[in-house]
ROKE-226038 format. One record per residue: chain; residue in three letters; z, x, y of N, C-alpha, C in turn; residue number from 0. Coordinates in steps of 0.2 Angstrom, whole numbers, plus 2048, in hexadecimal, padded with zeros to 3 digits. Layout:
N
+----+-----+------+------+------+-------+-------+-------+------+------+------+-----+
: ch :  aa : n_c3 : n_c1 : n_c2 : ca_c3 : ca_c1 : ca_c2 : c_c3 : c_c1 : c_c2 :   i :
+----+-----+------+------+------+-------+-------+-------+------+------+------+-----+
:  A : ala :    Z :    X :    Y :     Z :     X :     Y :    Z :    X :    Y : NUM :
...
+----+-----+------+------+------+-------+-------+-------+------+------+------+-----+
REM end
This chain:
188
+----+-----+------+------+------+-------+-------+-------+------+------+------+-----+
: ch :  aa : n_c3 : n_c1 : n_c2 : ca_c3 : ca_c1 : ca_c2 : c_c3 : c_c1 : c_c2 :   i :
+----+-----+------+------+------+-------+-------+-------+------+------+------+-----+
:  A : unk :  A6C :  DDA :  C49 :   A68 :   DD5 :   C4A :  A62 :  DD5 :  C46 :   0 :
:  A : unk :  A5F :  DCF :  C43 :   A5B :   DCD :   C40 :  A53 :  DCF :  C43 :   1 :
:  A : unk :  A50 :  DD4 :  C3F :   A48 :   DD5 :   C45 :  A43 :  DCE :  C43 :   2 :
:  A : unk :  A40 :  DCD :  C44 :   A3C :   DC6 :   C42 :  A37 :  DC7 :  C3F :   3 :
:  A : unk :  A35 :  DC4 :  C39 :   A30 :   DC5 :   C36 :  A2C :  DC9 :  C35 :   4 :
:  A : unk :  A26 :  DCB :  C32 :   A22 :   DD0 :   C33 :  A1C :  DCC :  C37 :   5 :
:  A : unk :  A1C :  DC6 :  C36 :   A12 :   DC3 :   C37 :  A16 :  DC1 :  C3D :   6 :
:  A : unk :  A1C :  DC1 :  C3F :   A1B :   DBD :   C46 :  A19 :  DC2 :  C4E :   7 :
:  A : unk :  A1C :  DC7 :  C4C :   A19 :   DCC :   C52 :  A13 :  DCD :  C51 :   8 :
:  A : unk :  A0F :  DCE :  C4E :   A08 :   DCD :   C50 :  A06 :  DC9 :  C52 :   9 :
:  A : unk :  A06 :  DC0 :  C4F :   A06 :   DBD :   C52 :  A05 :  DBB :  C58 :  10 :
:  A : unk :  A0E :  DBE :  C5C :   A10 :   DBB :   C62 :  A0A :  DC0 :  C67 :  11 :
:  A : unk :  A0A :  DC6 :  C65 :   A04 :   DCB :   C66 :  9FD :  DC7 :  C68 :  12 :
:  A : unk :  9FA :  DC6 :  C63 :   9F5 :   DC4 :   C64 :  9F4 :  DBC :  C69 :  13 :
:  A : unk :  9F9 :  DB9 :  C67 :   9FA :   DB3 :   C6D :  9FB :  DB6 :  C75 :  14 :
:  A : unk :  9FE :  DBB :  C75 :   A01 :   DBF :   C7B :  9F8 :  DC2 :  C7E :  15 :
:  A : unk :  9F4 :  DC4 :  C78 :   9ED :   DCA :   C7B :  9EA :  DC5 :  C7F :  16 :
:  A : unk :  9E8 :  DBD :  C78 :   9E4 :   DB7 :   C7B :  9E6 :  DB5 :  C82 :  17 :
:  A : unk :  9ED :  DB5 :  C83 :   9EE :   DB2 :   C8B :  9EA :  DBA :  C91 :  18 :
:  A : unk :  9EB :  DBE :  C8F :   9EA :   DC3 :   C94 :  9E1 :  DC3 :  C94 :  19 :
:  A : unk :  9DF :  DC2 :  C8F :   9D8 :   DC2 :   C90 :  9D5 :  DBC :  C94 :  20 :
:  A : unk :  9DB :  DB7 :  C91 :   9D6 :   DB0 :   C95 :  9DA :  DB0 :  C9E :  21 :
:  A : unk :  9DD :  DB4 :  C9E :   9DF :   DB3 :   CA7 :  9DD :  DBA :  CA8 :  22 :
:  A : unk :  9DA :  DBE :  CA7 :   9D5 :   DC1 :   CA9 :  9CD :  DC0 :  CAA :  23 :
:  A : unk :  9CB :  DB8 :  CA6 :   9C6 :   DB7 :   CA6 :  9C8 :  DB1 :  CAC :  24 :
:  A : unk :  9CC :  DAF :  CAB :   9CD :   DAB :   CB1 :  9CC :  DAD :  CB7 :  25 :
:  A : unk :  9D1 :  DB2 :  CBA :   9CF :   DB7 :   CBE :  9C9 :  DB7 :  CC3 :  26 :
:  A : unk :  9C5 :  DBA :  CBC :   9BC :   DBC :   CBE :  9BB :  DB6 :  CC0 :  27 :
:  A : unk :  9BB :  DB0 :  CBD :   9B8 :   DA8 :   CBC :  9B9 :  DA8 :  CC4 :  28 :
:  A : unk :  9C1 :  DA7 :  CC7 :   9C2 :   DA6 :   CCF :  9BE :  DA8 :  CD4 :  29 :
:  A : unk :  9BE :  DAF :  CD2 :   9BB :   DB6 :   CD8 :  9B3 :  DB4 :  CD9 :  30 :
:  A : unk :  9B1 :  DAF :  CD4 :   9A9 :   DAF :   CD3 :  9A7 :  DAA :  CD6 :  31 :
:  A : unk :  9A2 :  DAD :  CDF :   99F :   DA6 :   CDF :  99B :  DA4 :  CDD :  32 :
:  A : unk :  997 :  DA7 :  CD9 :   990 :   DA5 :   CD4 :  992 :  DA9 :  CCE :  33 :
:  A : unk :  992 :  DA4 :  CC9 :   993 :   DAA :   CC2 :  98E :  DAD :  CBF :  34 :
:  A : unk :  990 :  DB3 :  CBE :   989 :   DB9 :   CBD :  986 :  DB7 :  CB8 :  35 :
:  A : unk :  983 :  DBC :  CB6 :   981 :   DBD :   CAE :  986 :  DC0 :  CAA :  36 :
:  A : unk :  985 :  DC0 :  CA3 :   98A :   DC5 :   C9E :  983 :  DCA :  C98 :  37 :
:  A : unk :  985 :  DCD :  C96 :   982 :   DD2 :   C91 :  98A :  DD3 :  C8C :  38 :
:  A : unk :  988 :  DD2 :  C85 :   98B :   DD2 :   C82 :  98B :  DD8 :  C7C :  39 :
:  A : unk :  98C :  DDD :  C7B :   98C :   DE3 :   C76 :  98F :  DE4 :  C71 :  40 :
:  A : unk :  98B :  DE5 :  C6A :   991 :   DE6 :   C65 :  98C :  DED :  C63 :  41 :
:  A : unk :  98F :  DF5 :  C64 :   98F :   DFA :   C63 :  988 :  DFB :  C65 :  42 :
:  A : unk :  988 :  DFA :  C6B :   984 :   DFB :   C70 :  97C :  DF5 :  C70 :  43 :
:  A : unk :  97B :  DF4 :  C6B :   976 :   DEF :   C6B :  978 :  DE7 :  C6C :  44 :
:  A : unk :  974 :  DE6 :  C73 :   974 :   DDD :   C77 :  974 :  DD8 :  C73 :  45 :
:  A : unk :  97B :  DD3 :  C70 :   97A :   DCE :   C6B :  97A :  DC9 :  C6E :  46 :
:  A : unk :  97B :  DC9 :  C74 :   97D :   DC1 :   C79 :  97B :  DC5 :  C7E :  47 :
:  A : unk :  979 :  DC0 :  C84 :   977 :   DBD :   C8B :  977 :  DB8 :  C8E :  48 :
:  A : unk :  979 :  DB7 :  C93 :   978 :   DB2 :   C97 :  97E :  DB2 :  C9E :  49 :
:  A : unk :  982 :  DAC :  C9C :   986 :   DAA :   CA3 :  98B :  DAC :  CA0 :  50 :
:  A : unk :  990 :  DB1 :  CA5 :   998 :   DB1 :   CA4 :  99A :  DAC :  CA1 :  51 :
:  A : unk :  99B :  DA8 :  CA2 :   99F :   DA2 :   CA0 :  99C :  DA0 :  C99 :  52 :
:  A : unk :  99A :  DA7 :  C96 :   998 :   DA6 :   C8D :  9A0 :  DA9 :  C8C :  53 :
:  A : unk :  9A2 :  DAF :  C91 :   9A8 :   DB0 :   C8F :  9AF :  DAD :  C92 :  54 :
:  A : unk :  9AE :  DAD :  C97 :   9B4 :   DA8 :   C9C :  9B7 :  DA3 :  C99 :  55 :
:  A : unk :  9B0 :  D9F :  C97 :   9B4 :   D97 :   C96 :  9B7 :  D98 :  C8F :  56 :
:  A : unk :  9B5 :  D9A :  C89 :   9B9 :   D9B :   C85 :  9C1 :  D9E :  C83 :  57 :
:  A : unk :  9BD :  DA4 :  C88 :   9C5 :   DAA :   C8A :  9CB :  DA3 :  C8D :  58 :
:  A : unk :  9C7 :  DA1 :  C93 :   9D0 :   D9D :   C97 :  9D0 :  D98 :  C90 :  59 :
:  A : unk :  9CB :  D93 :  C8E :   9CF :   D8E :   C88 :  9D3 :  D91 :  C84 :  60 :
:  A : unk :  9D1 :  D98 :  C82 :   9D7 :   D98 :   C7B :  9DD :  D9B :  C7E :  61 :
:  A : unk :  9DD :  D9C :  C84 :   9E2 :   D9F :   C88 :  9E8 :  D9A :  C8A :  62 :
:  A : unk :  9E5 :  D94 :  C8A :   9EB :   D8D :   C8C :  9EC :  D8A :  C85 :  63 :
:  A : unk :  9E9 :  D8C :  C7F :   9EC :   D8B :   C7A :  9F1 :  D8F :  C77 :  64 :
:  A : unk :  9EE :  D95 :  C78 :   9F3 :   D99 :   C77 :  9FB :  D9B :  C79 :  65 :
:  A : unk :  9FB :  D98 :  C82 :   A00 :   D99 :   C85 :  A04 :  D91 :  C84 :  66 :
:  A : unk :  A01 :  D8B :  C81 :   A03 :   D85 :   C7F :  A08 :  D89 :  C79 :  67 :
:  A : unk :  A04 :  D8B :  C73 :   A0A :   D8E :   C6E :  A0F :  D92 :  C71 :  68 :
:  A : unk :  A0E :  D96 :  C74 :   A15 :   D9C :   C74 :  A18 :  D98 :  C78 :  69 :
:  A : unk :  A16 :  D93 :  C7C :   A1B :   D8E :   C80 :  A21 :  D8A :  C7A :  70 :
:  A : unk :  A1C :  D87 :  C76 :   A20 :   D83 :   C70 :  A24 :  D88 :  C6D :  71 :
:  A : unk :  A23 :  D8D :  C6B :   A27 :   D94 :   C68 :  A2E :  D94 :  C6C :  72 :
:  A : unk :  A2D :  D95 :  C74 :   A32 :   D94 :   C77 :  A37 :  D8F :  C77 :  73 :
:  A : unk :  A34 :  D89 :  C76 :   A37 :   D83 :   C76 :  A37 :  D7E :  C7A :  74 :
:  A : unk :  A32 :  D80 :  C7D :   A2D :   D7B :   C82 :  A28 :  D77 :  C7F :  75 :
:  A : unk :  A26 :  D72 :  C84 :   A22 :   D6C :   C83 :  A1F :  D6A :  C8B :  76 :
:  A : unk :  A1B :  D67 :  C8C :   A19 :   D63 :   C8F :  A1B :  D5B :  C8F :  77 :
:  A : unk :  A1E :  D5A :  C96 :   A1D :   D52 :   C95 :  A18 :  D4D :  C98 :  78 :
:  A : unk :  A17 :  D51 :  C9F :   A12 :   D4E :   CA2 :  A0C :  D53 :  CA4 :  79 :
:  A : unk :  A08 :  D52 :  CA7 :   A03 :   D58 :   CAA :  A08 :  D5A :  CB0 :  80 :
:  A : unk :  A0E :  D5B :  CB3 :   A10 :   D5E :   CB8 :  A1A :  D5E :  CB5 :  81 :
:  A : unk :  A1A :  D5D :  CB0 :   A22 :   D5E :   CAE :  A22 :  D62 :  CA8 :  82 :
:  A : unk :  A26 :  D66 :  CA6 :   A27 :   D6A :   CA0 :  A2D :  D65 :  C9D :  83 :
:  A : unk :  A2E :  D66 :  C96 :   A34 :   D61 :   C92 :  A37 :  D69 :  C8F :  84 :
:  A : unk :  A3B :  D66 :  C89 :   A3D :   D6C :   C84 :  A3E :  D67 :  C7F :  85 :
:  A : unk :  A3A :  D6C :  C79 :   A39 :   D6B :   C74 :  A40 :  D67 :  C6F :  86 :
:  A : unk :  A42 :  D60 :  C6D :   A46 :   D62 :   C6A :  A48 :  D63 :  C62 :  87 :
:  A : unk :  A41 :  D61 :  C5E :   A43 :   D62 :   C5A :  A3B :  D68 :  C56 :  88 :
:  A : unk :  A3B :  D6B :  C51 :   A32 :   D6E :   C4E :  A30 :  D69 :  C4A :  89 :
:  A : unk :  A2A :  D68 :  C4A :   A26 :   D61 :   C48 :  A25 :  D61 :  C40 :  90 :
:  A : unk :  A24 :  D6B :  C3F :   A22 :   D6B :   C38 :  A29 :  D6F :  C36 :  91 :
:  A : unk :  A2B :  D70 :  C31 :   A2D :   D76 :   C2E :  A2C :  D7C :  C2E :  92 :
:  A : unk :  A25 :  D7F :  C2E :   A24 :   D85 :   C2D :  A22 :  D87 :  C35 :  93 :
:  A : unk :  A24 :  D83 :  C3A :   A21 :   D84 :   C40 :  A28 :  D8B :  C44 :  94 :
:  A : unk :  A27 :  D8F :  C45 :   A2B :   D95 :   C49 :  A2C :  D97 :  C51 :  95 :
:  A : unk :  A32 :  D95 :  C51 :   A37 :   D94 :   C58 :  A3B :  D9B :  C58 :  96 :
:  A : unk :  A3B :  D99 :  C5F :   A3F :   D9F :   C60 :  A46 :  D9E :  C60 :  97 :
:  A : unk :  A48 :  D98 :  C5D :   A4F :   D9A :   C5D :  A52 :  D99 :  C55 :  98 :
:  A : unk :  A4A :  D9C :  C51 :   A4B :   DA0 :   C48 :  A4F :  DA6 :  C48 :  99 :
:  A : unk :  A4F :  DA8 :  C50 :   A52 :   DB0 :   C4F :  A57 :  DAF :  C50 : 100 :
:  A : unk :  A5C :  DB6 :  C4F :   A63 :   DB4 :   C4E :  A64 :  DB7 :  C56 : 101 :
:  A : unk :  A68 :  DB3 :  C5A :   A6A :   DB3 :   C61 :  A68 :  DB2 :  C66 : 102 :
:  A : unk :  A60 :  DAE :  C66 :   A5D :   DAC :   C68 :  A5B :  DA3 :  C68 : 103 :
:  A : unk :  A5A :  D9F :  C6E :   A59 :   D99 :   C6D :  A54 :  D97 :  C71 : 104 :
:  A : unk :  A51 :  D90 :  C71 :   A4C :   D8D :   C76 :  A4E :  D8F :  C7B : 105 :
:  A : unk :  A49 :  D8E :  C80 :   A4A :   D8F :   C88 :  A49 :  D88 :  C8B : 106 :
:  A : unk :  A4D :  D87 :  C8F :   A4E :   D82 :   C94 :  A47 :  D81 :  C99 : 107 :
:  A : unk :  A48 :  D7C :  C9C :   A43 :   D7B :   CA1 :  A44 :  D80 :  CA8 : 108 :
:  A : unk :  A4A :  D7F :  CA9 :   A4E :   D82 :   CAD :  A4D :  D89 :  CAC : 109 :
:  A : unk :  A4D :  D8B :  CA6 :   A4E :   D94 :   CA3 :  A48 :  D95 :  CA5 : 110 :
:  A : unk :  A42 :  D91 :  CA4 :   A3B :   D94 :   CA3 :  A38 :  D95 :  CAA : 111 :
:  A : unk :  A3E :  D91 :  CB1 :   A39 :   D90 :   CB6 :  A3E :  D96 :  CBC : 112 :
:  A : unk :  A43 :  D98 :  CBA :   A4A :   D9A :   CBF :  A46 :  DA0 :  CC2 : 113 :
:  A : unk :  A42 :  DA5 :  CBE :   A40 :   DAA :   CC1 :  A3A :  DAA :  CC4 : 114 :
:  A : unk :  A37 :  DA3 :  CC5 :   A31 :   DA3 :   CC8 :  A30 :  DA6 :  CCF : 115 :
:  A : unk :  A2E :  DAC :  CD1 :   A2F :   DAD :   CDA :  A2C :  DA8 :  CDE : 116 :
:  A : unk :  A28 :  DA3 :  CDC :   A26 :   D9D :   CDF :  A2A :  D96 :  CE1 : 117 :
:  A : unk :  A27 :  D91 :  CE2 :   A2B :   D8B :   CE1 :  A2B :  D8A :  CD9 : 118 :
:  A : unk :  A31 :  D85 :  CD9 :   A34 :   D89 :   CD0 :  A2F :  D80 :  CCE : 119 :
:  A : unk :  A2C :  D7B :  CD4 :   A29 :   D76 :   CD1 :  A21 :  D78 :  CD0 : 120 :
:  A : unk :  A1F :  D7D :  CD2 :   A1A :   D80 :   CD1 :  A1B :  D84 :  CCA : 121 :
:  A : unk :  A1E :  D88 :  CCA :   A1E :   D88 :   CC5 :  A21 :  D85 :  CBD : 122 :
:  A : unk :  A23 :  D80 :  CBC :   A23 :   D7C :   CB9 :  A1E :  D78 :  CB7 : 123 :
:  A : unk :  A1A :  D75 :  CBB :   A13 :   D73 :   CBD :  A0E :  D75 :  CB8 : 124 :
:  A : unk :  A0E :  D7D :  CBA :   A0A :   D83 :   CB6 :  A0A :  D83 :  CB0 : 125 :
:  A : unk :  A12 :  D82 :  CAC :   A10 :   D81 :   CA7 :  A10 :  D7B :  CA3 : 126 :
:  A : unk :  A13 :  D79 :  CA7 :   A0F :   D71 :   CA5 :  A09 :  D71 :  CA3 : 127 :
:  A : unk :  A06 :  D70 :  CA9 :   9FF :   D6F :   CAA :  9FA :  D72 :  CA3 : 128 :
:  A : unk :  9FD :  D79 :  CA2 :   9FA :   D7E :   C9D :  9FB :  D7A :  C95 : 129 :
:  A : unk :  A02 :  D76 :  C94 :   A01 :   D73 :   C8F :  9FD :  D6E :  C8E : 130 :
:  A : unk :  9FE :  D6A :  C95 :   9F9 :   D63 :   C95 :  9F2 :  D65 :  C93 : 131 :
:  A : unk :  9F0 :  D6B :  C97 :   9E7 :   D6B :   C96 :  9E7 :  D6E :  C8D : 132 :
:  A : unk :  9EA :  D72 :  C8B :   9EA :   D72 :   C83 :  9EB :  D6A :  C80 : 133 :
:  A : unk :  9F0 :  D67 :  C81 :   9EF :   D61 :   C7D :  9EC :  D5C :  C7F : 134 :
:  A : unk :  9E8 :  D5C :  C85 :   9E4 :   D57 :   C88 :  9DD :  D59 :  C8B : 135 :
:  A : unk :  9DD :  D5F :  C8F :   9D8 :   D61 :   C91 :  9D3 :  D63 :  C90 : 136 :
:  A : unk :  9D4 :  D66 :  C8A :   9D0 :   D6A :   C85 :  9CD :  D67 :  C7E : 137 :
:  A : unk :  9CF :  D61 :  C7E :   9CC :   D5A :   C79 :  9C9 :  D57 :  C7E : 138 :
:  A : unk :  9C6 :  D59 :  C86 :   9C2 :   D52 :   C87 :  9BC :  D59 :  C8B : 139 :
:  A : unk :  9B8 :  D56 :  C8E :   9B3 :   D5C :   C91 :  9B8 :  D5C :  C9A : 140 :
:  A : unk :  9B7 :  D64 :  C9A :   9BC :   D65 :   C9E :  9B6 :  D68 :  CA5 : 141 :
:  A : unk :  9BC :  D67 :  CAA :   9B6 :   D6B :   CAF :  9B6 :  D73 :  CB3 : 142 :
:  A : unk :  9B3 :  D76 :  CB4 :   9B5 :   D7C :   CB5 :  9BA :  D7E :  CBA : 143 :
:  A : unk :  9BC :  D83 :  CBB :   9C0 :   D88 :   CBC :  9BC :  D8B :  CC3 : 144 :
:  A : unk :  9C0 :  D86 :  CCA :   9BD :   D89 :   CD0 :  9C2 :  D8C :  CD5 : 145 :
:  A : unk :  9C0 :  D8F :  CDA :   9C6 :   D92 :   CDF :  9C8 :  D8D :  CE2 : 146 :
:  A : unk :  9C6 :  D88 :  CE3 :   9CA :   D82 :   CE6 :  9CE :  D7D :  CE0 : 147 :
:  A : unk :  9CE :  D7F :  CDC :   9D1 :   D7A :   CD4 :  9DA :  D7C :  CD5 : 148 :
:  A : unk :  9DC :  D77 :  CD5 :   9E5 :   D78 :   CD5 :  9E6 :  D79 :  CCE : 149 :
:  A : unk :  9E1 :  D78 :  CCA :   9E3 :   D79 :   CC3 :  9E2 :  D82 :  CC1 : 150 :
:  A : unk :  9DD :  D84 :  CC4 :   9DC :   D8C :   CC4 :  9E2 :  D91 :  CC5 : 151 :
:  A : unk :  9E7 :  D8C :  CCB :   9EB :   D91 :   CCE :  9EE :  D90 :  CC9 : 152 :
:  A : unk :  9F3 :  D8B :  CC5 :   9F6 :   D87 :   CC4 :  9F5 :  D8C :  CBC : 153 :
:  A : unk :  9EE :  D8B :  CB9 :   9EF :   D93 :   CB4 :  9EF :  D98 :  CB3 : 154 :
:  A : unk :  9EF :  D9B :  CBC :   9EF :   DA2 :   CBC :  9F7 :  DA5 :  CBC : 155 :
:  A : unk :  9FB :  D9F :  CBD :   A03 :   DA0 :   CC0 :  A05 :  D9F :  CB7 : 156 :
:  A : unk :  A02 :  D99 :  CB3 :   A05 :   D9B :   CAB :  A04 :  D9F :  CA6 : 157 :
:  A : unk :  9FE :  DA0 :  CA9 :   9F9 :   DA8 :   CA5 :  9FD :  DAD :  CA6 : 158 :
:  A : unk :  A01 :  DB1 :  CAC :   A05 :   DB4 :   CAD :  A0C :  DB3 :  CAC : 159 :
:  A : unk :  A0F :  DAB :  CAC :   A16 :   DAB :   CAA :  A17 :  DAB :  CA3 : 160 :
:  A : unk :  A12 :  DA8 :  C9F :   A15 :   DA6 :   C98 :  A15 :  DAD :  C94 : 161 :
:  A : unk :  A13 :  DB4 :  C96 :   A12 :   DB8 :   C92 :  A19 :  DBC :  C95 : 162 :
:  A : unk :  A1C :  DBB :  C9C :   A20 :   DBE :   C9C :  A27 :  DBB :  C99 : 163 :
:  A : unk :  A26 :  DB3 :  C98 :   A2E :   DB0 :   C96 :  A2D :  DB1 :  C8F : 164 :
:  A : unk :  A29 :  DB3 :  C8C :   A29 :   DB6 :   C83 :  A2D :  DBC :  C83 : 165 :
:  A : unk :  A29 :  DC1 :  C87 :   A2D :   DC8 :   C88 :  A34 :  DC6 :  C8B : 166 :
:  A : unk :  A35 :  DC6 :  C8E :   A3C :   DC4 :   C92 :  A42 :  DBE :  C8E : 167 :
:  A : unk :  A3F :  DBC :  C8A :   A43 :   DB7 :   C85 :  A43 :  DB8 :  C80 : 168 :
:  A : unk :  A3C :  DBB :  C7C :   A3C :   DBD :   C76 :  A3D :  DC6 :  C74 : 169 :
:  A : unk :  A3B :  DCA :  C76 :   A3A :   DD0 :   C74 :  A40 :  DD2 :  C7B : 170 :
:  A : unk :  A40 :  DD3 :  C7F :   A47 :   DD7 :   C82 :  A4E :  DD3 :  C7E : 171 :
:  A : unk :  A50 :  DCE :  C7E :   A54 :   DCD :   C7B :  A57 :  DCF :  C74 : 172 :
:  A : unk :  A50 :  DD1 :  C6F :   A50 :   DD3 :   C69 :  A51 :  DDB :  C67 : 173 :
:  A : unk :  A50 :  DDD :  C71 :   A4E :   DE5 :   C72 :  A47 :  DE8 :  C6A : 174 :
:  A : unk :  A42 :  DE3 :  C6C :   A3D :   DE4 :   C69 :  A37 :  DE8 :  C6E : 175 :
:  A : unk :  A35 :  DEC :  C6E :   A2E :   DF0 :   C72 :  A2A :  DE8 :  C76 : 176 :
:  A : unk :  A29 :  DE7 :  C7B :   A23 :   DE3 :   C78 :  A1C :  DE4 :  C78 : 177 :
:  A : unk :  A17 :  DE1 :  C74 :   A12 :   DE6 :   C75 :  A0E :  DE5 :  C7A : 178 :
:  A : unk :  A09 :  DEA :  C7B :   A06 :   DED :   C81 :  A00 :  DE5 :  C7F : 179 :
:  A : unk :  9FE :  DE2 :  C84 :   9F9 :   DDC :   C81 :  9F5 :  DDA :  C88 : 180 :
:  A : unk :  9F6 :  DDE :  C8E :   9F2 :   DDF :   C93 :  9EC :  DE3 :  C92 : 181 :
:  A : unk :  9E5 :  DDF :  C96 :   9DF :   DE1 :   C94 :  9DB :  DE7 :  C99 : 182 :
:  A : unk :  9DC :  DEA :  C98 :   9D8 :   DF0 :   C9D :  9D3 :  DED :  C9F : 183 :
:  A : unk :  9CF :  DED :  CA6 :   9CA :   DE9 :   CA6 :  9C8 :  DEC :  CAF : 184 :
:  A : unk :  9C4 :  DEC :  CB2 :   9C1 :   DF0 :   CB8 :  9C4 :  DEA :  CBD : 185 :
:  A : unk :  9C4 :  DEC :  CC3 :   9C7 :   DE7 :   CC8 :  9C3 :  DE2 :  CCA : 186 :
:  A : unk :  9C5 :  DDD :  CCC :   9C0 :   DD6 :   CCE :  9BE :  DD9 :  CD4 : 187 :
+----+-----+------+------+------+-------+-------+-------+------+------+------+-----+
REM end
């Protein structure tokens, strides 16, 4: 079997760390009912201050971008803000699907949601949802991330699905390691 590229494992890596950090800052964001402050260090000396949400709101943005591409990798799309499609064609030529490897192909709507332990319409939802705010929500001023937002749950359930249908689709199949991309981070 063909291994894949060199540039695209680290890639898929650092797509994988971005989603773990921005549903870690998600996380925090929920559990908060007033957001603290932050102190920000580079080698021990304070170069930012202020409000969490210096790092939050960044961390979850790039984290529904992120989870938007490794969706299209898959071979997913978005159709509506509550349905998932599948990809059927790559836009660009140089764009990398997973079904470039040899025995491997897109995943289905159906393949992406079977193993959800929840409702599998919740779960499709989720990733929906997580496309829709990358291609829509994040182009217009969004509103934050509360414990009552169906959209919070909604990204806590694809912050967690999308890194495992990569491993599960991509790296077991190819019986590749996958890498370790979980943040160590003290308990909420």
């Amino acid at each position: 079997m063909k291994m894949p590229s060199p540039e695209v494992l680290p890639l898929l890596e650092y797509r994988l760390r971005a989603v773990a950090i921005g549903h870690l800052a998600l996380q925090y964001a929920i559990a908060w009912d007033e957001v603290p402050s932050i102190e920000i260090l580079f080698d021990g000396k304070k170069v930012i201050e202020g409000k969490a949400t210096a790092f939050t709101n960044g961390a979850i943005e790039s984290a529904i971008v992120h989870c938007r591409a490794l969706l299209e990798f898959l071979g997913l799309r978005g159709k509506s803000k509550t349905e998932l499609g599948e990809l059927l064609n790559r836009s660009k030529n140089d764009d990398i699907g997973i079904e470039h490897f040899p025995g491997l192909s897109k995943l289905s709507v159906q393949g992406a949601i079977q193993k959800y332990a929840g409702s599998k319409d919740e779960a499709e939802e989720a990733l929906a949802y997580v496309v829709y705010l990358a291609n829509k929500g994040l182009a217009h001023t969004t509103a934050s991330f509360t414990k009552q937002d169906r959209g919070s749950v909604l990204l806590e359930i694809a912050f967690r699905g999308v890194p495992t249908l990569v491993v599960n689709n991509f790296y077991v199949p190819l019986k590749i390691e996958p890498p370790s991309y979980e943040i160590p981070a003290r308990k909420i």
